[in-house]
C-alpha positions as a Markdown table, in Angstrom:
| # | Residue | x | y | z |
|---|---|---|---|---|
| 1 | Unk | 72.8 | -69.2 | -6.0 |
| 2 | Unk | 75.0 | -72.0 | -8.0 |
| 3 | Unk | 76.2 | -74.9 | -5.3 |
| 4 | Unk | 79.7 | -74.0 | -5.0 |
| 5 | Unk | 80.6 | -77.5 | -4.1 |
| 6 | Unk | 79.5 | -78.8 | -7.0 |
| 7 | Unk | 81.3 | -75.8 | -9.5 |
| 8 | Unk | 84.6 | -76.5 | -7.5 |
| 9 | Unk | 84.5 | -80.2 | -8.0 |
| 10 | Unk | 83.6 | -80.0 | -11.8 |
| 11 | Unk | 86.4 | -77.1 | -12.2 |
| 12 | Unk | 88.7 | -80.1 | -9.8 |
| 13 | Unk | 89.7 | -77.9 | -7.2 |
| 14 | Unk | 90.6 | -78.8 | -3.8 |
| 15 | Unk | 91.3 | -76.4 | -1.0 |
| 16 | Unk | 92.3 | -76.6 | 2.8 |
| 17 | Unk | 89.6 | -77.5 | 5.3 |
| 18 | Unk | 88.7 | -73.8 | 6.4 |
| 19 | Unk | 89.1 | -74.9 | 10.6 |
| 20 | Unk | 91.8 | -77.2 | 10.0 |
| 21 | Unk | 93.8 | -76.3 | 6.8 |
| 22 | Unk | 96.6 | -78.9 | 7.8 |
| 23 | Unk | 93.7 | -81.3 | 5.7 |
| 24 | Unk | 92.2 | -81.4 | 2.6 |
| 25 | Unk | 88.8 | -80.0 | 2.7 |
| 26 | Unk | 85.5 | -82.5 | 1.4 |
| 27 | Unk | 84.1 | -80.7 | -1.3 |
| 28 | Unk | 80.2 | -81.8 | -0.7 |
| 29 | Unk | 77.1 | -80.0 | 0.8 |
| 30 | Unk | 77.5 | -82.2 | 3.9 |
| 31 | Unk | 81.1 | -80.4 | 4.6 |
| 32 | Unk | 80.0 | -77.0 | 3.7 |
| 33 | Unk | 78.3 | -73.9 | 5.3 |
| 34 | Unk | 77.6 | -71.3 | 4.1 |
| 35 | Unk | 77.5 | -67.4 | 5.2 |
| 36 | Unk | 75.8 | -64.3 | 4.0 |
| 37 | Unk | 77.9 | -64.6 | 0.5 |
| 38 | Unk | 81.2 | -66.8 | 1.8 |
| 39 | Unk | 81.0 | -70.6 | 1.9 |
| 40 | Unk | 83.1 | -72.3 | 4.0 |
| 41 | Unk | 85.0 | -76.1 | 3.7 |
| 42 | Unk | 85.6 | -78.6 | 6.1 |
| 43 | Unk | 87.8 | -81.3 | 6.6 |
| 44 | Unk | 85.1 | -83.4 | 8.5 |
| 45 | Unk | 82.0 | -82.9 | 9.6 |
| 46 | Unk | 82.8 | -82.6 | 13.7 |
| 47 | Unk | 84.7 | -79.1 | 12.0 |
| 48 | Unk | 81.7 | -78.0 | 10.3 |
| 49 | Unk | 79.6 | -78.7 | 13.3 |
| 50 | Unk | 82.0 | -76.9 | 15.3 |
| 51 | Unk | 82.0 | -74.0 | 13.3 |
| 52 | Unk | 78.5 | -73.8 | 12.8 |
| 53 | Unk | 77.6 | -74.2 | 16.6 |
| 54 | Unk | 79.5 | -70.5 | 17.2 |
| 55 | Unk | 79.7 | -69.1 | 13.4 |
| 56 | Unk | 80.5 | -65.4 | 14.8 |
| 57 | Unk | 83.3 | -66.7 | 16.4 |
| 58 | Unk | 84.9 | -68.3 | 13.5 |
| 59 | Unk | 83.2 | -66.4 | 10.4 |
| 60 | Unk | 85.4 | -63.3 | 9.8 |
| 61 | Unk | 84.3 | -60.4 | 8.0 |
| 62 | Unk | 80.9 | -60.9 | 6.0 |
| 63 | Unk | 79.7 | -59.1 | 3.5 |
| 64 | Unk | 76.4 | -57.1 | 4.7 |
| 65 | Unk | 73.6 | -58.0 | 1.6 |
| 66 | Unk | 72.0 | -54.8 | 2.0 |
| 67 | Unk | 74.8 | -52.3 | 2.1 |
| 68 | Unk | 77.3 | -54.5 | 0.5 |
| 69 | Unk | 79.9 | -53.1 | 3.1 |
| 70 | Unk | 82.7 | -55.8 | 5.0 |
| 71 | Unk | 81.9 | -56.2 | 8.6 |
| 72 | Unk | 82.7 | -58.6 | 11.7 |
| 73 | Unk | 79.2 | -59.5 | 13.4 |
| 74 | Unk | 78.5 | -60.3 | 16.5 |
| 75 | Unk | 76.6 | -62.1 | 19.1 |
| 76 | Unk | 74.3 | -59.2 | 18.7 |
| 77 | Unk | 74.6 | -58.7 | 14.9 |
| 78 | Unk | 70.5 | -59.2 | 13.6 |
| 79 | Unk | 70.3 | -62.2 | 11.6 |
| 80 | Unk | 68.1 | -64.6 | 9.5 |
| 81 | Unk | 68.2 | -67.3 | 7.5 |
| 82 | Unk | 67.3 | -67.9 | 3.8 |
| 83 | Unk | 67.1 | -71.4 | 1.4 |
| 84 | Unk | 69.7 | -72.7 | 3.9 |
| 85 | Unk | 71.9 | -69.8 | 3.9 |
| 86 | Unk | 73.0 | -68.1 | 7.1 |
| 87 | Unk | 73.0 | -64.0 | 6.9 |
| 88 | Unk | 74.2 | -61.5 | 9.4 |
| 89 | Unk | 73.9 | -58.1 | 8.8 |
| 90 | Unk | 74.6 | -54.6 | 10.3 |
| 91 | Unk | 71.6 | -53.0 | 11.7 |
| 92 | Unk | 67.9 | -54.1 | 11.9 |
| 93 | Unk | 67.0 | -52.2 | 9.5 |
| 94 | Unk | 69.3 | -53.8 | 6.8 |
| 95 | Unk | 67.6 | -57.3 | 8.0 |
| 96 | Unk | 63.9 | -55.9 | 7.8 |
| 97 | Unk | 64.9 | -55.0 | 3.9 |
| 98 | Unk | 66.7 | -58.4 | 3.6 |
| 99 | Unk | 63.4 | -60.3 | 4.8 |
| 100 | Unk | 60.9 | -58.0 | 2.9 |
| 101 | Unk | 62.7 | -59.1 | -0.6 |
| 102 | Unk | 65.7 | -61.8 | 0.1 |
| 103 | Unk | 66.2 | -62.7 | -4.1 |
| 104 | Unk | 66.7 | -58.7 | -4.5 |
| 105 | Unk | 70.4 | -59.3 | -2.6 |
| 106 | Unk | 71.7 | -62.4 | -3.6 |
| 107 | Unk | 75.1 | -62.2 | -5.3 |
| 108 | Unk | 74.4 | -60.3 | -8.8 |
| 109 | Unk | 76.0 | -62.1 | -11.8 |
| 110 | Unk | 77.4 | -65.2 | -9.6 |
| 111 | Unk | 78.7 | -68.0 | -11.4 |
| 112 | Unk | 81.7 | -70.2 | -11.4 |
């Protein structure tokens, strides 16, 4: 997948730091994390420490890769992680299919 910090900065956009949107978000790798298809912007990195210490608390709805529906996961959602990326799915079985093949449900056609 494209490194979405690096399209936004070359397209110049800024945005609000996703945990504290009263600041301008650092557009780097360093202040981003990212989530089954979602990447998320912080303001500093004690923000995107936070949210990463307790993402199903502060995540949202996610997009399952498998059946491409919009859920809220939970402590017990099954999960796994992939070339740095965070996913949360479903059931187990949508993880199982995840794990078996994980470049078969990446974002089709994603570009900035």
């Amino acid at each position: 997948m494209q490194d979405v910090p690096a399209a936004l900065n070359r397209k110049q956009l800024s945005f609000s730091g996703y945990m504290d949107p009263t600041r301008p978000a650092i557009i780097d790798e360093a202040h981003a994390a990212r989530v089954n298809y979602e990447t998320y912007l912080f303001a500093d990195t004690a923000n995107q420490q936070l949210f990463s210490g307790d993402i199903v608390r502060f995540c949202g709805l996610l997009t399952d890769p498998i059946s491409k529906q919009r859920f809220r996961p939970t402590v017990e959602s099954p999960q796994t992680e992939h070339d740095g990326v965070v996913y949360y799915f479903e059931s187990e079985s949508a993880r199982e299919m995840f794990e078996r093949s994980p470049e078969d449900h990446r974002l089709p056609g994603f570009e900035m």
